[in-house]
N, C-alpha and C positions, 0 to 999 in steps of 0.2 A: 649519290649523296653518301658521306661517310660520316657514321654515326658511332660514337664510342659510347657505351653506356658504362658508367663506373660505379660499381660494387663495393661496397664497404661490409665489414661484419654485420650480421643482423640484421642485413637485407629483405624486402618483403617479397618472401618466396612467390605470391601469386602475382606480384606488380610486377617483378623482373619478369616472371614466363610471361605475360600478356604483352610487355615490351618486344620479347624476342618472338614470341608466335606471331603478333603483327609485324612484322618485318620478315617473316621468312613465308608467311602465306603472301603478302604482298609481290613478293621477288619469286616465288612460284607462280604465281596469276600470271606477273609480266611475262614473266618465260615463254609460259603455255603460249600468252597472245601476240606477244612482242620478238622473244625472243631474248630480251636482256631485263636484268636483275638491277635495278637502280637502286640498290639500297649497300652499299657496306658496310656491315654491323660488326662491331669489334668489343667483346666483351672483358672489361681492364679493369685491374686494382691498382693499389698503393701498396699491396704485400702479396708473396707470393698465396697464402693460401687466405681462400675468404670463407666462410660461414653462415648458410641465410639464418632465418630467424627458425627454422624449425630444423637446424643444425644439419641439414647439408650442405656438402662440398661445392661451392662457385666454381667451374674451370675457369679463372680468371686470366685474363693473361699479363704481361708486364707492360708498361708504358716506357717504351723507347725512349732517350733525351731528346734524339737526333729524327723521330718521326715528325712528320708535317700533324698539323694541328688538326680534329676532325671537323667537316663542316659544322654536325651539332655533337655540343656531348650533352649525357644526357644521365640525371640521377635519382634514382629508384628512391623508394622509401624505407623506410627501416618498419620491421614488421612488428612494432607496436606502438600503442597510442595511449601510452600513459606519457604525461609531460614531463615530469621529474625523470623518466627512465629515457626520454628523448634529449633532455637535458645533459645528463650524464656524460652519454652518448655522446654529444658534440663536444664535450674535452678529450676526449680520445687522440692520442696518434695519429690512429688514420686517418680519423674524422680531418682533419687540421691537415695531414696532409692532400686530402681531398682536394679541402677547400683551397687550398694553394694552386693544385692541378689544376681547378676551374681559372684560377682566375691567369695562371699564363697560360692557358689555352685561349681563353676571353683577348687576352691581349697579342694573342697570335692568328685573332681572325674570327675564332671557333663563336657560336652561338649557344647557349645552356640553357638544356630544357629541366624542369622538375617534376615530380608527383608526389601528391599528401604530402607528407610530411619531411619529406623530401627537399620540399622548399625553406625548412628552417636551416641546414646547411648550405642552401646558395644564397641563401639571407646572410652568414656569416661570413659570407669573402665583402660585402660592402655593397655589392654590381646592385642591388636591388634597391638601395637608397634612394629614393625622390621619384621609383617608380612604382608602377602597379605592380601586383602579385594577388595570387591566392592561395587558398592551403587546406587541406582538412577543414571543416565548419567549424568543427570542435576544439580545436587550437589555436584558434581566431587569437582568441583571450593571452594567451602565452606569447604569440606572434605577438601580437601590439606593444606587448609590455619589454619583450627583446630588441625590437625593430623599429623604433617608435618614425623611425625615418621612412619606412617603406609607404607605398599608397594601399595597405589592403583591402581588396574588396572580398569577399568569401562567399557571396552571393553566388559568382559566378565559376563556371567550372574549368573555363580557359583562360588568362589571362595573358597575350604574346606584348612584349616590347621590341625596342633595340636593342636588348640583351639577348634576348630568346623567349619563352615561352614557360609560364606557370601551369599547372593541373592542379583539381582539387580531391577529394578526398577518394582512398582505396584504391577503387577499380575506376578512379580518373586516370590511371597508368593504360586505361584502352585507350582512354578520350586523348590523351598526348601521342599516343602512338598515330592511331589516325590523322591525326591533324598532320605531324611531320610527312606524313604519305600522302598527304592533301595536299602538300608544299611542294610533292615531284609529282603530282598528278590527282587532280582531282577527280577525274576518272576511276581509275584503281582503287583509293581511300573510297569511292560507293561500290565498289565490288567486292572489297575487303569485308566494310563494314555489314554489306549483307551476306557474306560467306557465312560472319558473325555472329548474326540475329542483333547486331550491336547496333542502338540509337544512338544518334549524337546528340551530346547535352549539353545545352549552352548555360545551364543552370543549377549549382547546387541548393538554390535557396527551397525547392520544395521538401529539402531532404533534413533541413536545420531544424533541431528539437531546442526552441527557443532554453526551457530551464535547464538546456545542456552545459548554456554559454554560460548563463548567471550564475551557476552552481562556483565559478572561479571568483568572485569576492562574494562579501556576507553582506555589504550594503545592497549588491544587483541582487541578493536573492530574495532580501528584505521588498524590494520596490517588485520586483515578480509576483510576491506571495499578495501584495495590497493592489499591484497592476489586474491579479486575476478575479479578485470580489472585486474590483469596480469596472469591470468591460461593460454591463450596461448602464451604469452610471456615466461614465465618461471620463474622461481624462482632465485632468488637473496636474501643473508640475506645485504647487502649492501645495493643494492635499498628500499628493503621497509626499513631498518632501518633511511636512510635517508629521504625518501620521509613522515617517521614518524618524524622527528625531535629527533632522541636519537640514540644510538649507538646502533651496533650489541649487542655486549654485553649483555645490558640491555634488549634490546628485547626476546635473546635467553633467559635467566633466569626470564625474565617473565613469556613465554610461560611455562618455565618446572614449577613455581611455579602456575600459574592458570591453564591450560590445562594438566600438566606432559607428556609436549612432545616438541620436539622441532617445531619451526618456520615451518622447511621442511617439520615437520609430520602434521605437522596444514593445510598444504599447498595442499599436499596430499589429506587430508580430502576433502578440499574441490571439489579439482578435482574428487572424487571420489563422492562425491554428484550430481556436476554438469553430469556427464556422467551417473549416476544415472540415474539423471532425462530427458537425449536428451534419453536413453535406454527406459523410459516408456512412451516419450512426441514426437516421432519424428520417423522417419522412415529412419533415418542414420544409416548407416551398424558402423561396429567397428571402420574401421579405422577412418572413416570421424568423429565419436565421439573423436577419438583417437588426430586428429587434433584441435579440439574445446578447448579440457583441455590442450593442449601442448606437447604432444607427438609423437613423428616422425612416430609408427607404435602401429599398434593393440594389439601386443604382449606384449608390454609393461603397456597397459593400462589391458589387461588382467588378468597379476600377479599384478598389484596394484589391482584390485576388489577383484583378491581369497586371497588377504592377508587382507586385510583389511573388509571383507565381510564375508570373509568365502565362497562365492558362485560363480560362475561363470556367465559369459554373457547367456548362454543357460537360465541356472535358473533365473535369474533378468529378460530375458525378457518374461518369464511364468507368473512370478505377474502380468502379465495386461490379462491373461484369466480365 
């Protein structure tokens, strides 16, 4: 499999090494048991010199005209996670030139992977319109409002199409790494990953700090602050649209335009934080959590954690040993 990862300035110095350290212990494993290396990893810019984010030197190498196209290419994040500065960023030169590499590579065969943040310049060739994606949790808000064509979900931490393959946030650059090693062997990607101590996550929703999102308009933070005095009361899109000063309406097509969810899933969230946290901060059985967020019995709060989570009460209150 030949794999070109491409480098831009400001690259996130620990997503590229976890790139290239998963592919070179993977292609050392093979050796040892096989005897061949099924990875060709080629590390290329759009200029000759690149710069990660904590100012050293990329030995980057040059993109041939006349080379054949990689089976995957594949683009690191940039190593910060302010939106404005990620913004910036993507007028850039390189950036633009980048995004042009991907997409006649795209249309020379090649497949495009991304990670974090990574995914807002494969956002900007088009290839991602009318599809899924995902991205950092925390960018969710910026993504939607850049990309309003894309499908994203940020819940989840892998997202692959007929494009290639999304990663979500940081050290989702292991999670993409693996998986493309999963794609020449699924064997190898579980020897990698236990070489690792690396879990595989199908999910970043356990990791999303709901007033993260909301904190990107002043209406989602307004409905957050009245969503969090009324978790045992219950939910109303009336009440808080009122108690906001705006209509249903607007509030609901807020939420879907900065969060892509409605008012009730927001709401949700939270209850599902707060029980969260009386699960790791307290010594209340289910139900009496169950009463805390607004819920009449246990059971109910239960299939809100395993859908939302992915995990159950057993396992959430295991993290605290």
């Amino acid at each position: 499999m030949r794999i070109c990862i491409l480098a831009i300035d400001g690259v996130f110095d620990t997503g590229l090494a976890a790139l290239m350290d998963v592919f070179r212990l993977a292609n050392n494993l093979s050796l040892r048991e096989r005897g061949v290396a099924p990875f060709d990893v080629s590390l290329v810019g759009v200029r000759r010199k690149v710069l990660s984010a904590q100012g050293f030197g990329i030995p980057v190498q040059a993109i041939a005209s006349d080379a054949p196209a990689p089976d995957w290419a594949v683009l690191p994040a940039q190593g910060t996670g302010d939106p404005v500065t990620l913004v910036t960023a993507l007028q850039r030169a390189d950036a633009r030139k980048a995004s042009a590499q991907l997409v006649a590579w795209h249309a020379r065969g090649a497949r495009l992977a991304s990670a974090c943040n990574g995914s807002l310049l494969l956002a900007e060739t088009g290839l991602l319109d009318g599809r899924e994606a995902t991205i950092s949790w925390w960018l969710a808000p910026l993504f939607r409002q850049r990309y309003p064509k894309v499908l994203l979900d940020e819940s989840r931490m892998l997202v692959p199409t007929d494009v290639g393959v999304t990663a979500g946030a940081a050290m989702g650059h292991l999670d993409l790494a693996l998986w493309l090693v999963r794609q020449a062997s699924p064997e190898l990607a579980t020897v990698v990953a236990r070489y690792l101590l690396a879990d595989i996550r199908s999910l970043q929703a356990p990791y999303i700090i709901p007033n993260h999102l909301a904190h990107a308009d002043p209406l989602i933070v307004g409905f957050e602050r009245w969503a969090r005095g009324n978790l045992k009361k219950g939910f109303s899109l009336k009440d808080a649209a009122d108690a906001l000063a705006t209509s249903s309406r607007t509030l609901q097509r807020r939420c879907e335009a900065v969060l892509g969810k409605s008012p009730l899933s927001y709401f949700q969230d939270l209850r599902v934080e707060r029980a969260r946290s009386l699960l790791h901060g307290s010594d209340l059985d289910i139900e009496a959590i169950a009463t805390e967020v607004g819920y009449v019995d246990g059971a109910t709060l239960r299939t809100l954690l395993r859908q939302k989570l992915g995990r159950g009460v057993r396992d959430l209150r295991a993290d605290l040993h």
